[in-house]
C-alpha positions as CSV (number, residue, x, y, z in Angstrom):
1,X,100.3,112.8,95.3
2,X,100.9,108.9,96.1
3,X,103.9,108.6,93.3
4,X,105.6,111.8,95.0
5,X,105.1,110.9,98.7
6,X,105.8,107.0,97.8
7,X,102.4,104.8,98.9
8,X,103.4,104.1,101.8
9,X,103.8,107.6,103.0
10,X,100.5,108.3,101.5
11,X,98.7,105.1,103.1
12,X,100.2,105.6,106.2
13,X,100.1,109.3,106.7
14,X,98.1,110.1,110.1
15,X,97.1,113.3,112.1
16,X,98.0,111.7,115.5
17,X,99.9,113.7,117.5
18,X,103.7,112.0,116.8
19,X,103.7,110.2,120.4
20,X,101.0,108.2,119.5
21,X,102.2,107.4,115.8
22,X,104.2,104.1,115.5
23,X,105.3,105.4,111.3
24,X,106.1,108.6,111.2
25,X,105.4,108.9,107.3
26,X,106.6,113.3,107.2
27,X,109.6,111.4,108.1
28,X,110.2,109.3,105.2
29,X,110.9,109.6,101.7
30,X,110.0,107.5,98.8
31,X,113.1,105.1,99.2
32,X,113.1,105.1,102.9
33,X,109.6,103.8,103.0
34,X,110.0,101.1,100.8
35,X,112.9,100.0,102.1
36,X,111.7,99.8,105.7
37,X,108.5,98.2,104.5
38,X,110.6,95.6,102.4
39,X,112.8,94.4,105.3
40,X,109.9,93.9,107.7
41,X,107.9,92.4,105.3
42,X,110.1,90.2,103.0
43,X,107.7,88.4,101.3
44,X,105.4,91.6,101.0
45,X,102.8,93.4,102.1
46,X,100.2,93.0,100.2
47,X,96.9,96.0,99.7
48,X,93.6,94.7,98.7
49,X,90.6,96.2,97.9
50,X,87.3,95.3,99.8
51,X,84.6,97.4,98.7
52,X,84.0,99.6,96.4
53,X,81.6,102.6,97.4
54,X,81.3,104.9,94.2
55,X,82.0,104.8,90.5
56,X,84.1,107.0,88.7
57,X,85.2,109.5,88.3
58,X,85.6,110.1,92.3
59,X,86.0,106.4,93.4
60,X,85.7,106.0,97.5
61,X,86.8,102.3,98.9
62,X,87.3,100.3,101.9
63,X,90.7,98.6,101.5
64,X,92.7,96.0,103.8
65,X,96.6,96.4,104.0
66,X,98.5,93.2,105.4
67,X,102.0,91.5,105.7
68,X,104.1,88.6,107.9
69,X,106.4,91.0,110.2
70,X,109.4,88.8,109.2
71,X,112.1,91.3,109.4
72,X,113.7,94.1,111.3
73,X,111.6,97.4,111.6
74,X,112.8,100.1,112.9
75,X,114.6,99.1,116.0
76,X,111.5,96.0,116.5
77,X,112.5,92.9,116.3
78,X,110.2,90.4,113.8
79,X,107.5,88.2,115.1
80,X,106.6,86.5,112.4
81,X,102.7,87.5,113.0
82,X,100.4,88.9,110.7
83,X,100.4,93.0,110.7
84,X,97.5,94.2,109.2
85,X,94.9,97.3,108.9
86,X,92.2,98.6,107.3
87,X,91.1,101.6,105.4
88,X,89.0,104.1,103.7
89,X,90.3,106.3,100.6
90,X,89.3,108.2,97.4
91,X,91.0,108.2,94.1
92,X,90.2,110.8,91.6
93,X,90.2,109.4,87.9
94,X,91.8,111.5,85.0
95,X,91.3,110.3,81.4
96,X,94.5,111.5,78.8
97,X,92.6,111.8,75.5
């Protein structure tokens, strides 16, 4: 699902009502969402991993997503502050034998 939507969209996906979502990731494609996400945060936006809740092969985590808003997004003008959230998510593991 992540490599079709593009991680952002994935990430960032919400089930706000639209008013009250600031990325509207249904919106975006793959190359949209990169490309917005590289201009406002030139020298990236970096996804870390905090804890890890469960062992494969269903792996839940608490992760931290974070960036200098240094560019243009989206009609905003940059700040140069620190943008950053937090997270939970689940990964299902495949193994290719």
């Amino acid at each position: 699902e992540t490599l079709s939507l593009g991680s952002y969209n994935a990430l960032l996906k919400s089930s706000l009502p639209d008013d009250f979502k600031p990325y509207k990731a249904n919106e975006e494609t793959f190359e949209s969402s990169h490309e917005a996400f590289k201009s406002a945060f030139p020298r990236g936006f970096a996804w870390e991993v905090i804890k890890v809740y469960t062992g494969p092969p269903e792996i839940a985590f608490k992760f931290r997503h974070w960036g200098f808003f240094e560019g243009p997004f989206k009609g905003h003008a940059p700040t140069g502050k620190i943008v950053q959230f937090s997270g939970l998510g689940t990964l299902k593991v495949f193994s290719q034998i």
